[in-house]
N, C-alpha and C positions, 0 to 999 in steps of 0.2 A: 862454833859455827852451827848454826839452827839446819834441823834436818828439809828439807824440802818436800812439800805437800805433794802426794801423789796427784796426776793429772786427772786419773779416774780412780772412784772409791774400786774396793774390789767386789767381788760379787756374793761375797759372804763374809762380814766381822765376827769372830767368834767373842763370846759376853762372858764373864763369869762374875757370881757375884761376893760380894764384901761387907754388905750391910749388913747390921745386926737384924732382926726378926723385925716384922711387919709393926709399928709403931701406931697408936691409938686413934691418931689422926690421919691415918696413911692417906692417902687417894686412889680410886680404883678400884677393883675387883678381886677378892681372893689371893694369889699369887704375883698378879699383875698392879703393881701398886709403884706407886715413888711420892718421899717426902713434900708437902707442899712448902716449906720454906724455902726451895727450892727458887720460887719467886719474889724470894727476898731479898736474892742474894746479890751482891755487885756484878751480874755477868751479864753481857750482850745477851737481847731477849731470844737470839738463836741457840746461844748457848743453854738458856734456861728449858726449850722447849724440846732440845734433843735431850739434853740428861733427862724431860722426863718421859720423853721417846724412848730410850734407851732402857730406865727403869723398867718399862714395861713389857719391853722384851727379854732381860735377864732369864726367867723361867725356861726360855724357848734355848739358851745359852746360845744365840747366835741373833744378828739382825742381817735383813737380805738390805741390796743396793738401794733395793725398788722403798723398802721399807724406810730406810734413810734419807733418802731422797724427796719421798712425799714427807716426812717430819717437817723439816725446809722446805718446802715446795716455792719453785722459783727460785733454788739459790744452784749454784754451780756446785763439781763434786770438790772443785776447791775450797770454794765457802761452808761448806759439809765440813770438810778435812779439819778448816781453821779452827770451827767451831770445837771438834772434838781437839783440838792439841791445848784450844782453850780450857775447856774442862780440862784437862792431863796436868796444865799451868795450876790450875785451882784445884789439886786434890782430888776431883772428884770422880776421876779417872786415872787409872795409869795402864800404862801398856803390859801384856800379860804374856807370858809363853809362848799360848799358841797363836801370837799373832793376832791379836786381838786386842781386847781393852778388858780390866777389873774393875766393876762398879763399885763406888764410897759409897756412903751417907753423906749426906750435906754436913753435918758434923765433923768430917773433917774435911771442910771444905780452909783454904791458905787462899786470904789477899791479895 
C-alpha cells in the first residue's frame, strides 16, 4: 500500500547530504551546486528542477515551505510531495532520520 501524500508540505524539510565532492562540471556557486545531468535524466521536468532546487539547499541542511514551493511555482504542496517521492522512486533521494530526505548523485540515479 503506497503511503499517502501529506495535504500540506511541513514547514521545514531537513536535507542531508550524499554526494561525493563537488564534480568538475558542477553547476552554481561554491557549496551550492547540483550535477547538470540531472536534465538528462528520464524524470518529469518538476522532478528535474526540484532535485536541483534541493541541491542547492543541501549546505543550509534544511529547505523552508516557502523555499519549496517557489521551486514549483504554481504547483500544489501535492504536486511538491509527488514530485519528491518521485525522486525517493529514482534514487535520488531517500528518506533520512530526521524526517527528512538524503541527497544522491545522479549516479545513482534507478529507472
Amino acid at each position: 500500500m503506497a503511503a499517502e501524500r501529506p495535504a500540506t508540505l511541513p514547514e521545514v524539510t531537513p536535507l542531508e547530504e550524499a554526494r561525493p565532492g563537488r564534480p568538475e562540471n558542477a553547476v552554481g556557486i561554491g557549496e551550492f551546486w547540483y550535477e547538470p545531468e540531472v536534465w538528462t535524466l528520464p524524470l518529469s521536468p518538476a522532478s528535474r528542477v526540484l532535485y536541483a532546487s534541493l541541491c542547492s539547499f543541501v549546505p543550509n541542511g534544511k529547505i523552508n515551505r516557502r523555499d519549496l514551493r517557489n521551486a514549483l511555482s504554481e504547483s500544489t504542496d501535492a504536486e511538491v510531495s509527488g514530485a519528491l517521492e518521485d525522486l525517493v522512486r529514482h534514487g535520488l533521494l531517500e528518506h533520512s532520520a530526521r524526517g527528512g530526505y538524503t541527497v544522491r548523485s545522479v549516479e545513482d540515479f534507478r529507472g
